[in-house]
C-alpha positions as YAML, in Angstrom:
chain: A
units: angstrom
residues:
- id: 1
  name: UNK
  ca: [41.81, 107.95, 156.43]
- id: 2
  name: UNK
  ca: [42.15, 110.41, 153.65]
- id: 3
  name: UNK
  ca: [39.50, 113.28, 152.69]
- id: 4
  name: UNK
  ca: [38.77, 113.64, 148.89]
- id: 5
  name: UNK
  ca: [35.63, 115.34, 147.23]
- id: 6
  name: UNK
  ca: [33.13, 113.97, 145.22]
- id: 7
  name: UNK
  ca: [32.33, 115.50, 141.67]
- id: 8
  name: UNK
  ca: [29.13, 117.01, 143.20]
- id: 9
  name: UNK
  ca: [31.46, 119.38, 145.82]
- id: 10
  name: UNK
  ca: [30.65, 117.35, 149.02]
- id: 11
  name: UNK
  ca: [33.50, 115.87, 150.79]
- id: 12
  name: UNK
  ca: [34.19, 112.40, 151.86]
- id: 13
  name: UNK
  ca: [37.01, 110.65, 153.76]
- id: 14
  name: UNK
  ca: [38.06, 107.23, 152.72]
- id: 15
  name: UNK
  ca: [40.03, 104.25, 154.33]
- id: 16
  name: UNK
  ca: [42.99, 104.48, 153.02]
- id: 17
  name: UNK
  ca: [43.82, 100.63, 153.92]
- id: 18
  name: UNK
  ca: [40.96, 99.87, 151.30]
- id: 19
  name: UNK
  ca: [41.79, 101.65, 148.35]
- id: 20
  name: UNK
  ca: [42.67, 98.61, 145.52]
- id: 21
  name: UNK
  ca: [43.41, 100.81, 142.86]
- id: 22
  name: UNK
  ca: [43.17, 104.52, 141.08]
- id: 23
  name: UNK
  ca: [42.58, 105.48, 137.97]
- id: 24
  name: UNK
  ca: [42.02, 108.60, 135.73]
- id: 25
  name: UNK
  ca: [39.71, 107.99, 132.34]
- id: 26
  name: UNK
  ca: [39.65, 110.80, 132.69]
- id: 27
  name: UNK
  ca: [37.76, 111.38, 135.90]
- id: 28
  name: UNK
  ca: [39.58, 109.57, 138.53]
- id: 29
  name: UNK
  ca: [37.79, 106.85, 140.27]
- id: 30
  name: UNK
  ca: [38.87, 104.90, 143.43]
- id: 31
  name: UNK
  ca: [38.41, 101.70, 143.64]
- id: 32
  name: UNK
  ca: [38.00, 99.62, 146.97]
- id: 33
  name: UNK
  ca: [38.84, 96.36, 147.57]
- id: 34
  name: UNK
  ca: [35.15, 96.17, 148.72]
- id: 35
  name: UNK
  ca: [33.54, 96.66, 144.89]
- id: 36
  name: UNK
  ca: [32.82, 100.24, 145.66]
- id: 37
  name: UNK
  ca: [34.03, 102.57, 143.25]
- id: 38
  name: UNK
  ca: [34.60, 106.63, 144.03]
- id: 39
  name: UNK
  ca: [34.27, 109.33, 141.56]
- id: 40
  name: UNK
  ca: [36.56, 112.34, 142.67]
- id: 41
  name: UNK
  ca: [37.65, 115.70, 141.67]
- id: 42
  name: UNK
  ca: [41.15, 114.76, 143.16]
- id: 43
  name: UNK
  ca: [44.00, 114.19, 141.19]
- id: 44
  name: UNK
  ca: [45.90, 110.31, 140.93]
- id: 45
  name: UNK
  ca: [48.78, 112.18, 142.01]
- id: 46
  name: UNK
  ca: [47.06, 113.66, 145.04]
- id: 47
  name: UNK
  ca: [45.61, 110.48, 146.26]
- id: 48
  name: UNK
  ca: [49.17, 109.30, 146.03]
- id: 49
  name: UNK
  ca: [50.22, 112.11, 148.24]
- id: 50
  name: UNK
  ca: [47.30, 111.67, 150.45]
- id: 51
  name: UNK
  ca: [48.25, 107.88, 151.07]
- id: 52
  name: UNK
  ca: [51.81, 108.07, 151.32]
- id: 53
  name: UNK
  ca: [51.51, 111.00, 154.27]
- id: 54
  name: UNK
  ca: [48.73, 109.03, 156.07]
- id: 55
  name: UNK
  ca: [50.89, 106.50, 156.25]
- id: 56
  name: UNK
  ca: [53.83, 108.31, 157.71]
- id: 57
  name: UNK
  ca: [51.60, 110.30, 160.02]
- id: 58
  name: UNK
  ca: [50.10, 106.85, 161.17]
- id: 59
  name: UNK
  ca: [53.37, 105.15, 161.37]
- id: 60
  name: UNK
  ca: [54.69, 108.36, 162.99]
- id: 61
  name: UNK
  ca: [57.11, 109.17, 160.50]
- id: 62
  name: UNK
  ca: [56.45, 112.79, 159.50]
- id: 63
  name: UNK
  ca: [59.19, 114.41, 157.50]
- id: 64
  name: UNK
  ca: [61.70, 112.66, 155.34]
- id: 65
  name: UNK
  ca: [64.66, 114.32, 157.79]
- id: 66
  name: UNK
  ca: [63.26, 111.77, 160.48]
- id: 67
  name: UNK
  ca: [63.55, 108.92, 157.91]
- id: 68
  name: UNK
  ca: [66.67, 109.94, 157.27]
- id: 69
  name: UNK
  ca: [67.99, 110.01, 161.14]
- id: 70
  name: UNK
  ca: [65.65, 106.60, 161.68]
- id: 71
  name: UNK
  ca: [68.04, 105.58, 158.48]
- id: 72
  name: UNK
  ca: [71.48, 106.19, 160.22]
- id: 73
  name: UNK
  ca: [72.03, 109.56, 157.21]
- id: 74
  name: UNK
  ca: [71.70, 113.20, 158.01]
- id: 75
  name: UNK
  ca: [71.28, 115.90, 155.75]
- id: 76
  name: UNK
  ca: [73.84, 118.54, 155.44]
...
C-alpha cells in the first residue's frame, strides 16, 4: 500500500499491486487495473519511489547494501 494525496489535500493510500499505469498531463493520474482512475498532487517520479520501496519493504529487502550482500557483492 502506498499513501498519496488527492488534489483536494485529503490523503489516500492505494494498492500498490493495482496500479496499471501513471501518467502526468499534466496532473498525474493513477490508473487501476480496476477502471478507477486517481487524481494526485504526487509526482510520477514519487509514485515510482513509493512502489519500488513498498516492494522492498514487503519483500523485506530494505536498503540496496542488503541487495548487494543477498547478490554475493559488498560495497567498499
Amino acid at each position: 500500500m502506498i499513501k498519496v494525496t488527492r488534489l483536494n489535500g485529503s490523503e489516500l493510500v492505494i494498492n500498490a499491486d493495482l496500479i496499471e499505469f501513471v501518467e502526468a498531463i499534466p496532473d498525474t493520474i493513477v490508473s487501476l487495473v480496476t477502471g478507477k482512475k486517481i487524481m494526485i498532487t504526487e509526482t510520477k517520479d514519487e509514485v515510482i519511489q513509493k512502489v519500488a520501496q513498498f516492494k522492498r519493504l514487503s519483500s523485506g529487502i530494505n536498503s540496496p547494501k542488503e541487495v548487494d550482500h543477498m547478490q554475493g557483492e559488498e560495497h567498499a
